[in-house]
N, C-alpha and C positions, 0 to 999 in steps of 0.2 A: 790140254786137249782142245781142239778146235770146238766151237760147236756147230751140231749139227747143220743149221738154217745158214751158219758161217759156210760152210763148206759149198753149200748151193752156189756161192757167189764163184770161189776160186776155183771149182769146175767147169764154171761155164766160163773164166775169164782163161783156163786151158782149151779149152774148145777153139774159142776166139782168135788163139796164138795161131790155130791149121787153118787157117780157112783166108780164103784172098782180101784185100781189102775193100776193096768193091762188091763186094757179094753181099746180097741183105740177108738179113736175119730175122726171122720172125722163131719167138720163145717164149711157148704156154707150157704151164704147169700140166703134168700128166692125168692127173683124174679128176679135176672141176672144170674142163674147157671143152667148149664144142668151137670147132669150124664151119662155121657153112656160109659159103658168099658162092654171088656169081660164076667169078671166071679168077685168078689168079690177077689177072691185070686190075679188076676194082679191088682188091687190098693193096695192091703194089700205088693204085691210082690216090685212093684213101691216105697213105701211107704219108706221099709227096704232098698230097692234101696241106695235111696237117703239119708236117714242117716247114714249109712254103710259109706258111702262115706263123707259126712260131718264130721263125726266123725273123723275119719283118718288126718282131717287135724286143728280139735277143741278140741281133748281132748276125756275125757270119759264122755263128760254130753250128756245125750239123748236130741236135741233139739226137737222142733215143728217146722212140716215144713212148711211154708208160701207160697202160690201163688206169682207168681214174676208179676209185672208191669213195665212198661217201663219209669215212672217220679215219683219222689220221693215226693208224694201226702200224705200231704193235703202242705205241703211245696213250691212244685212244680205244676205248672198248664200246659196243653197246650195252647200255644199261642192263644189269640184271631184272629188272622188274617191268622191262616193256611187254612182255607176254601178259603179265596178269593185267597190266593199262591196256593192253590192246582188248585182251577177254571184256575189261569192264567200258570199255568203248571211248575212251579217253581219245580227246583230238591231238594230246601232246606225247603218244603214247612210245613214237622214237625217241629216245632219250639217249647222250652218252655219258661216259662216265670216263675219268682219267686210270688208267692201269695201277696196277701197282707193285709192277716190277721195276721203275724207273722214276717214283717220284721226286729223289733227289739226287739223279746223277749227275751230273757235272763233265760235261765234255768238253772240248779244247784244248787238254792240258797236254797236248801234242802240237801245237803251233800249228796245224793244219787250220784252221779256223778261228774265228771268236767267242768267247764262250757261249757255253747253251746250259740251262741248269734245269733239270725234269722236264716232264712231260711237257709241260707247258711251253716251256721256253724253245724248247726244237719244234713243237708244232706252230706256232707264234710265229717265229723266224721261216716259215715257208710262207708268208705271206698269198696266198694262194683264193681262187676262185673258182665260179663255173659250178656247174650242176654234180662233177663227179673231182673234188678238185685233189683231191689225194692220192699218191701214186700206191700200185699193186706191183710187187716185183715180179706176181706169178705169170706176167704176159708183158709183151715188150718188143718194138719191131728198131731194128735201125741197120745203117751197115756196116762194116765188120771192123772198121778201120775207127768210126765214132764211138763203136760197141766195147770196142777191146781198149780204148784208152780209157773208157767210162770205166769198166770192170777192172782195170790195172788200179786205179783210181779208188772204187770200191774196195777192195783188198787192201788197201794200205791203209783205207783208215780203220774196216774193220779190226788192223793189225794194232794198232799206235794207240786204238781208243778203246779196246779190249770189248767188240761189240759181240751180242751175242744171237742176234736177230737179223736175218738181211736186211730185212724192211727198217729195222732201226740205222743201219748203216746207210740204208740208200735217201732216208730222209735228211742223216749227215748233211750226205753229199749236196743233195738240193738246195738245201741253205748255205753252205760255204762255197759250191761250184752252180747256181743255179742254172745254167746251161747249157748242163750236157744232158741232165736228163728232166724230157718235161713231160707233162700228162695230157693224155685226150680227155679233156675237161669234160668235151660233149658227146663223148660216145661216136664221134667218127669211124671210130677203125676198130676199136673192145668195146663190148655193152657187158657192163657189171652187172650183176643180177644183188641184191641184198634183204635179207628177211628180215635185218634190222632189230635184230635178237640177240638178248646173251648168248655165250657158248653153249652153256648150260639150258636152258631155256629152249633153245632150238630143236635140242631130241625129245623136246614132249611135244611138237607141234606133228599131227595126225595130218595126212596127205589132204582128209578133207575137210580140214580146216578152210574158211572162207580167206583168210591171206595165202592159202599156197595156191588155193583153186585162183585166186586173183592174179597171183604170180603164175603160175602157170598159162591164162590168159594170156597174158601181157607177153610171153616170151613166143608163145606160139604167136601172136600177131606180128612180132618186130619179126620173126626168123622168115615169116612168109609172105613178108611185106615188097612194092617193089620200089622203086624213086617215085614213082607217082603215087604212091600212097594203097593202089591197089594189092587185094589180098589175090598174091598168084603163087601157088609154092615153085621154090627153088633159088630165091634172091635172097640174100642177105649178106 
């Protein structure tokens, strides 16, 4: 039986088979994403931004650009006990912690890659930077032709290394293929929002609580922000 989060990959990498290769692709997750920008041309402009610039320092392959996260998820979790550090006002109060669905697996035993052994080892081998350096599979722009060889790509190792999480699969792929798919580090083109909370931990947090009121802030300032920094709504 496939699993579920698996399946996410091999539909969207059937989608990718219809469509031209030239065509971009922008693909967010259906109920944790808002859109809101300018005009169509500043994401498309954003978009070339940020590969332009990837490129420069990867070579000539066109990658897919990924939304960036701040833990290297499904690998990585936020600590369960940052709610009660954050209540008791603790300066260290993000904390992560290693999963532990994955402490000892051992991937590579398909020749697609070099070994990787737990959590550690695949997050390690991403060698990775930047304010937001971890890829989210839930948003992701590129064109159809880079998109669909990434995702043919994603499906085989899903298939060969018996994965059971996209996000585990697509971290795979970044360490053995590091160029096809890379992250907007800095928030160029996706702004991640993170409450930096266990799973668990995050349904006791009350709307007005002073981190959501903060978060809340901050999202309303970036959404109706414009390039000069002034608060005008309709830019983002």
């Amino acid at each position: 039986v496939t699993p579920f989060l698996i399946h996410k990959l091999l539909l969207t990498r059937e989608l990718l088979e219809e469509l031209p290769d030239e065509d971009l692709v922008l693909y967010i997750d259906a109920t944790d994403a808002l859109v809101q920008r300018g005009t169509c041309s500043d994401l498309v402009s954003a978009f070339w931004g940020v590969v332009n610039r990837e490129q420069r320092k990867s070579g000539d392959v066109e990658p897919v650009i990924f939304a960036g996260q701040g833990h290297c998820h499904p690998f990585e979790v936020w600590a369960a006990g940052n709610w009660d550090r954050m209540a008791q006002g603790s300066e260290a109060w993000a904390q992560k912690a290693w999963s532990d669905k994955f402490p000892n697996r051992t991937y590579g035993r398909s020749g697609l890659g070099p070994p990787l052994v737990g959590n550690e080892g695949v997050c390690a081998g991403l060698r990775v930077k930047g304010l937001l350096p971890y890829a989210d599979s839930g948003a992701w722009m590129g064109r159809v032709g880079p998109a669909r060889r990434l995702f043919q790509l994603l499906g085989q190792v899903a298939s060969a290394e018996q994965g059971i999480h996209c996000m585990e699969v697509l971290k795979l792929v970044q360490v053995w293929f590091p160029d096809l798919a890379l992250v907007d580090t800095e928030a160029e083109l996706f702004w991640t929002t993170e409450l930096q909370l266990g799973a668990g931990d995050g349904y006791q947090v009350a709307e007005s609580d002073p981190t959501v009121q903060h978060l809340k802030h901050t999202f309303t300032t970036r959404t109706l922000c414009t390039q000069s920094g002034h608060l005008t709504p309709g830019y983002w």
